[in-house]
Steps between C-alpha positions, in 0.01 A plus 500: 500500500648854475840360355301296209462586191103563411490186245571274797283683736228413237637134443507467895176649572344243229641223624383622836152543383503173322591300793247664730235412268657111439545514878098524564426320220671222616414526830116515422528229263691245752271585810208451260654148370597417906154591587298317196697187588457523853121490439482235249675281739274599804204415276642181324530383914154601559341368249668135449441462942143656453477177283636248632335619882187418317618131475424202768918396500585788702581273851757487663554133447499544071687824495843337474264315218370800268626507160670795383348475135114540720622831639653656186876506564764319674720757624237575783520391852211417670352538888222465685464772792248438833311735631736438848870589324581181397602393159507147294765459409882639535389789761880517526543656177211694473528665839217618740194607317383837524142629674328539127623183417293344816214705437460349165486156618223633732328663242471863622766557206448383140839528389881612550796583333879552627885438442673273647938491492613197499953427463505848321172423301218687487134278466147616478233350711128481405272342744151414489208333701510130434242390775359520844814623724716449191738665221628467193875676445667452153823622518732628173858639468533853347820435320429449205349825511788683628717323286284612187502872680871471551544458090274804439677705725817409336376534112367858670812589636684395102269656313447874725883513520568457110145757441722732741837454310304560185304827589841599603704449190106612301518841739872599411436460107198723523682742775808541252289510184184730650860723653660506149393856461546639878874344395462689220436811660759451740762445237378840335530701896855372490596533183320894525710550833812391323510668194224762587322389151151605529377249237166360561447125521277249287135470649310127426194403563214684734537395839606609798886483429420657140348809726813498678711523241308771323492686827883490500499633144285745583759640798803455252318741279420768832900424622591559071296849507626563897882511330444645190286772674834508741737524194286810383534705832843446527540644151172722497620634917807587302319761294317627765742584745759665195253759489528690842846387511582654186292882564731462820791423367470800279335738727809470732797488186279834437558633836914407542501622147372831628695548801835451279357768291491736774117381644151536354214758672345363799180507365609228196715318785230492716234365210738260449581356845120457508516304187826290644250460807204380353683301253642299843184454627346366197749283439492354924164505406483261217781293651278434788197415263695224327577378813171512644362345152757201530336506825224198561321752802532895444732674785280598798465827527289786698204634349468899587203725437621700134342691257501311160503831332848657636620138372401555150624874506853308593477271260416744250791747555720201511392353156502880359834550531581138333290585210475859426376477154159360651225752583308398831132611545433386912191566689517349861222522804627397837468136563593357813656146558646252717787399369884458407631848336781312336320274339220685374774746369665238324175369331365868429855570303491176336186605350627803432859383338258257280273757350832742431669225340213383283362836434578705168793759509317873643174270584310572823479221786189564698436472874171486664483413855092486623353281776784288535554401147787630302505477167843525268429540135728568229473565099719198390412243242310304782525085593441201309214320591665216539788644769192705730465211723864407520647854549518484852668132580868515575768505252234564189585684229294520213685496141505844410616586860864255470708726321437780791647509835332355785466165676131435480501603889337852502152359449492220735634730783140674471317242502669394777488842637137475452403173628696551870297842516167295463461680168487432139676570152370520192568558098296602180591603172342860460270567250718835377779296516749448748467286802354583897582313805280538791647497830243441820612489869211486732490818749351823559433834364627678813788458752292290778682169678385301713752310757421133579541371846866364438656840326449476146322756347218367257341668205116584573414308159665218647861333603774344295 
C-alpha cells in the first residue's frame, strides 16, 4: 500500500468497500431467497397431504391408484408410514423412518418435516396423520430449487464483480480529479526546490484542498519575508559591524602613527588602549548577539546576583565616549537582579546607542533608574504611529531609519533581553517630544539572594 500512489489507494479502497457491501448484500439476499423457497416448498407439502389425508383413497391397496392431478402435482412421491416402521410402498428407497415420523402415525405428533438425499439429491419430506396407526409422507425433490439458487448465485457473482470493477475505475477518476490540486501543489514544492521561485500557486474552490493550498501560500509568503529579512542582515550586519571595526582600525593606525613619530603621552596612549579595548569587546559582543539572534534558543548562560545600576553607569560611559556631543542627565537607585550582566549590558547600551543616534546634536538623553524600571528618553523627532508596534521585531526598520546605519537588530536584542529576564519593554512618544523606553527586570531594591536547594541563586521577587 506504501509503494502506491494515493489515487489507487482511493480506487482500491472503493472497490474494497464496494465489494464488502455487494458481498452482504448478496449474501443476505440469496440466504433470504434459499430460505423463502425452502418454506414455500415445506408448506406446498403440507398443505396438498393435509388434503388429500382428509380423503377415504388413502389405503394401501389404491395408493399405487391416486391421481396426481387430486393431490396438486405430479412430481411428488407418495408413502404411507405405520405406526411400527414400516412403509407402503418402496421402503427401499425411502429408507428407515425416523422416531417423529412413527409418532405421527400414532398421533402423539401432528406433523413432521425433514430432508432426505437421495443419488446426490436432496428431497423434502412432509408427513402427516392419515389414520388410526397411520401416515401420510409426500415426498418432493429440492432441485429445482437449488437449481433456481444456483442461477442467482451466479447473476450475484456477474453483477458484484462488474459493481466492483466499476467503483474501481469510478474511485480512480474522482481520486485523480479530487488530487488535481495536491498534484498541483506538489508540482509548485518541486518546481520551488528547483528553481527556489517563491511564487505562490492558484487557490480554487473552498474545500479542504483549497485550505491546503492557501496554507502553502501562506508559508511561501513567511519563507519570502524569512529571505528577504536574511538578504537585509547580511547587508544591514555589514553596517553594523564597519562601525567598531572602523574606530579600531583608526584608533590603532593612530597609535603606530604615534610611535613612528617618536610616541604619544601615556595618558593619551592609555585613553586610547581603553578605547581599542572596549571597541573589541563591543564588537565580540555584537558578534555574539547576531549569533545568538540567528539562534532558534538563546545560549544558556548563568544568572549572577548584579546591581542593574553599575550596568547602566557602564553602559553610559561606554555610549559617552561614542557620542560626545550628547549631554546625559542619569539618576540611578540601586536595583538588584538576577540575571546575565552581558546581556543586560548589551540591551541597556542599545537603548542608549538609539536615543544618541536619534537625539538632536548637544540634546540631553535622560536616565532614570527607580524600582526596577529604567526609563531612556531622548529629544528626537519621536516614532510614527504606525512603526511603535513594529519597532522591536527583527530586521525592522522604519523609512526614515534606512538611510542610517544599523541592521534593525539593536531593538530586538532588548526585547529579547527583557523577555529571558522575566521583564518587559516598552515605548511612547513623549509629550515634549522625543521618545522613552522603559526597561523593567523584576528584582530588589537591596543586595539580598536567596540560594535554591540545587545552587542557583534566585531573586527574592522571584526566579528566571
Amino acid at each position: 500500500m506504501t509503494r502506491m500512489s494515493m489515487a489507487a489507494r482511493i480506487s482500491l479502497l472503493a472497490a474494497c468497500a464496494v465489494g464488502f457491501a455487494v458481498a452482504v448484500s448478496s449474501l443476505a439476499a440469496y440466504v433470504t431467497l434459499r430460505d423463502q423457497l425452502h418454506d414455500r416448498l415445506d408448506t406446498s407439502l403440507l398443505e396438498r397431504a393435509s388434503k388429500a389425508s382428509d380423503t377415504d383413497i388413502v389405503k394401501e391397496a389404491t395408493v399405487r391408484n391416486i391421481p396426481s392431478s387430486l393431490l396438486g402435482a405430479a412430481d411428488l412421491r407418495i408413502f404411507l408410514v405405520y405406526a411400527d416402521g414400516g412403509v407402503y410402498p418402496n421402503a427401499d428407497w425411502l429408507g428407515p423412518v425416523t422416531a417423529e415420523e412413527r409418532s405421527v402415525a400414532e398421533g402423539s405428533v401432528g406433523q413432521t418435516l425433514r430432508t432426505v438425499n437421495r443419488d446426490g439429491i436432496e428431497y423434502r419430506t412432509a408427513t402427516v396423520r392419515a389414520g388410526d396407526g397411520t401416515a401420510l409422507m409426500f415426498v418432493q425433490s429440492a432441485e429445482p430449487i437449488e437449481r433456481t439458487l444456483d442461477r442467482m448465485a451466479l447473476v450475484l457473482l456477474f453483477v458484484g464483480g462488474g459493481g466492483i470493477v466499476a467503483a474501481a475505475l469510478i474511485g480512480l477518476a474522482v481520486a485523480r480529479s479530487a488530487l488535481m490540486p495536491v498534484r498541483r501543489l506538489s508540482a509548485a514544492a518541486e518546481h520551488i526546490a528547483r528553481t527556489e521561485e517563491l511564487a505562490p500557486i492558484p487557490v480554487t474552490g473552498d474545500d479542504e484542498l483549497a485550505s491546503l493550498a492557501t496554507s502553502f501560500n501562506k508559508m511561501l509568503e513567511a519563507l519570502r519575508a524569512s529571505r528577504d529579512r536574511q538578504r537585509r542582515l547580511v547587508a544591514d550586519a555589514g553596517h553594523e559591524l564597519r562601525t567598531p571595526l572602523t574606530s579600531l582600525r583608526t584608533n590603532l593606525e593612530l597609535l603606530a602613527q604615534a610611535d613612528r613619530q617618536g610616541g604619544m603621552p601615556v595618558h593619551q596612549r592609555d585613553e586610547i588602549l581603553r578605547d581599542v579595548t572596549g571597541q573589541v569587546e563591543e564588537l565580540s559582543t555584537l558578534v555574539g548577539d547576531l549569533v545568538e539572534l540567528a539562534r532558534d534558543e538563546p545560549l544558556a548562560r548563568t544568572p549572577e546576583p548584579l546591581d542593574l545600576a553599575d550596568i547602566v553607569a557602564r553602559a553610559v560611559d561606554r555610549v559617552r565616549r561614542r557620542a560626545p556631543g550628547a549631554t546625559f542627565d542619569v539618576h540611578t537607585e540601586p536595583w538588584w537582579v538576577l540575571g546575565e550582566p552581558q546581556i543586560l549590558e548589551r540591551a541597556v547600551t542599545n537603548l542608549l546607542d538609539n536615543a544618541a543616534k536619534w537625539g538632536p546634536l548637544g540634546g540631553t538623553i535622560f536616565v532614570r533608574l527607580a524600582s526596577g524600571a529604567l526609563t531612556v528618553a531622548d529629544q528626537g523627532p519621536g516614532i510614527a504611529s504606525e512603526d511603535l508596534p513594529m519597532i522591536f521585531e527583527r530586521f525592522y526598520r522604519a523609512d526614515d531609519a534606512r538611510t542610517m546605519p544599523g541592521s534593525g537588530l539593536g531593538l530586538s536584542i532588548v526585547r529579547q533581553a527583557a523577555e529571558r529576564h522575566g521583564g518587559t519593554i516598552a515605548v511612547a512618544n513623549r509629550p515634549q517630544g522625543g521618545v522613552a523606553f522603559t526597561f523593567t527586570v523584576p528584582g530588589h531594591a537591596d543586595d539580598r539572594v536567596e540560594v535554591s536547594p540545587s545552587g542557583d541563586p534566585r531573586s527574592l521577587s522571584g526566579s528566571l
